[in-house]
N, C-alpha and C positions, 0 to 999 in steps of 0.2 A: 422918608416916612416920619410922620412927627408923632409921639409919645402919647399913649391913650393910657391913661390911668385913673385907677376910679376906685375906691377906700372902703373898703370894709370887713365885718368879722366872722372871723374862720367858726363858723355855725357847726359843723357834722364832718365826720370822714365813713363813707363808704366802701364795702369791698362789693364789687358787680363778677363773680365768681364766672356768670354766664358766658360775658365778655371779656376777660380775663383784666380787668382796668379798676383801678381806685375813683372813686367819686371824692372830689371839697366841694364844700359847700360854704360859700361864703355868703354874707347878706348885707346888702348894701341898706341904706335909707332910700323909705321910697320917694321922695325927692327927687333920689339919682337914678331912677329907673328907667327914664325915656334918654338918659345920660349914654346912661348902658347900651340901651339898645341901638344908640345912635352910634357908639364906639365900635360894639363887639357884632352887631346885627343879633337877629334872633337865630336860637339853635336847629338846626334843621339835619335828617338824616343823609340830603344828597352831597352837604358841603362842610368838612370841618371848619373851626376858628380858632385857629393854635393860640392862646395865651401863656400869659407869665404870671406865676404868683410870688410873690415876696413877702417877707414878713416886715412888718416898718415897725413894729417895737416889740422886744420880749413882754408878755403876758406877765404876770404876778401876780397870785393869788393870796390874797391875806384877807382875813379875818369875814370869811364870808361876802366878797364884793362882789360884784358883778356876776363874774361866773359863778361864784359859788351860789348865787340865789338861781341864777340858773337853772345848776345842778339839782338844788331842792326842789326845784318846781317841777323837774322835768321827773326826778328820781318819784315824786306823787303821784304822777299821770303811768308812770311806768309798773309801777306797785296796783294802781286800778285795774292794770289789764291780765285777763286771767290766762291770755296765751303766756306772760310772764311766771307766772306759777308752773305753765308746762314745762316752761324752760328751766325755772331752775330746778325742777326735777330731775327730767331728763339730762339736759347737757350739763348740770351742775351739780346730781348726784345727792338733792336734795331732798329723800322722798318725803323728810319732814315738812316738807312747806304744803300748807294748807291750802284750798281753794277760796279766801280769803284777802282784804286787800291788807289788813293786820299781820297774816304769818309769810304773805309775801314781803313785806316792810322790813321782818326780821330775818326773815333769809335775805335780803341785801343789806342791811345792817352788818350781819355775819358775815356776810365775803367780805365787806370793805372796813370791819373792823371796828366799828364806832357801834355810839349805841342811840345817838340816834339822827334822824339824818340831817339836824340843823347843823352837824358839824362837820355838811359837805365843807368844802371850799377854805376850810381853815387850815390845811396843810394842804400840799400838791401830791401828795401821795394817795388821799382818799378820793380827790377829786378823776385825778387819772386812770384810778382803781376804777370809780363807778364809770366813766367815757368808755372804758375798755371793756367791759361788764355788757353795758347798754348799747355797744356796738357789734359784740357778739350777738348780742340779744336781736338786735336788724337784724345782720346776716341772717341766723338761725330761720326768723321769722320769714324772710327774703326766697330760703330755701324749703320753704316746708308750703 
């Protein structure tokens, strides 16, 4: 069997609670897309495709790179949405957060400790803070 391998960045981790299985989500350049499909075939429910994932270099986050603009963008999109308010209510015990896309900002501000979110990705502690946050927040949303 000769080696199918094919490069790209670890996007999302998933809990599917239903099927009792973690989701990665990796993302390839769509370049490499018919690459892919040529390698691994497409997903289908009557036949697995057992793969392998490796990591080819540790991540490092400084001073706002890559991820961490990421992080901001996504930490924006996530703040606009008002089922995000229910959650931090509810599972986060915030009833101070407003219906708001302002008093949601600051109730993730306050879990991760910063004051404000451009200073995702500048340490790996606020950045892993809000993945971990924002991945509750799936689930939550997954199950409700």
């Amino acid at each position: 069997m000769t080696n199918k391998i094919i490069q790209g960045t670890y996007a999302d981790f998933k809990i599917v609670k239903t099927r009792n299985v973690a989701q990665i989500v990796v993302e390839i350049p769509l370049e490499e897309a018919q690459s892919a499909i040529t390698m691994f075939g497409v997903p289908t429910p009557q036949k697995e495709q057992w793969v392998a994932v490796a990591a080819l270099h540790e991540v490092s986050v400084t001073s706002n790179g890559e991820e961490g603009r990421k992080a901001i963008v996504s930490s924006q999109m996530l703040c606009r949405s008002y089922k995000f308010g229910f959650f931090l209510r509810e599972q986060m015990g915030m009833a101070e957060v407003e219906d708001t896309d302002e008093s949601r900002a600051q109730g993730l501000r306050a879990i991760l400790g910063i004051s404000s979110r451009s200073e995702l990705g500048k340490d790996e502690g606020s950045l892993k803070a809000f993945y971990r946050i924002k991945g509750e927040f799936d689930q939550w949303v997954m199950l409700t």
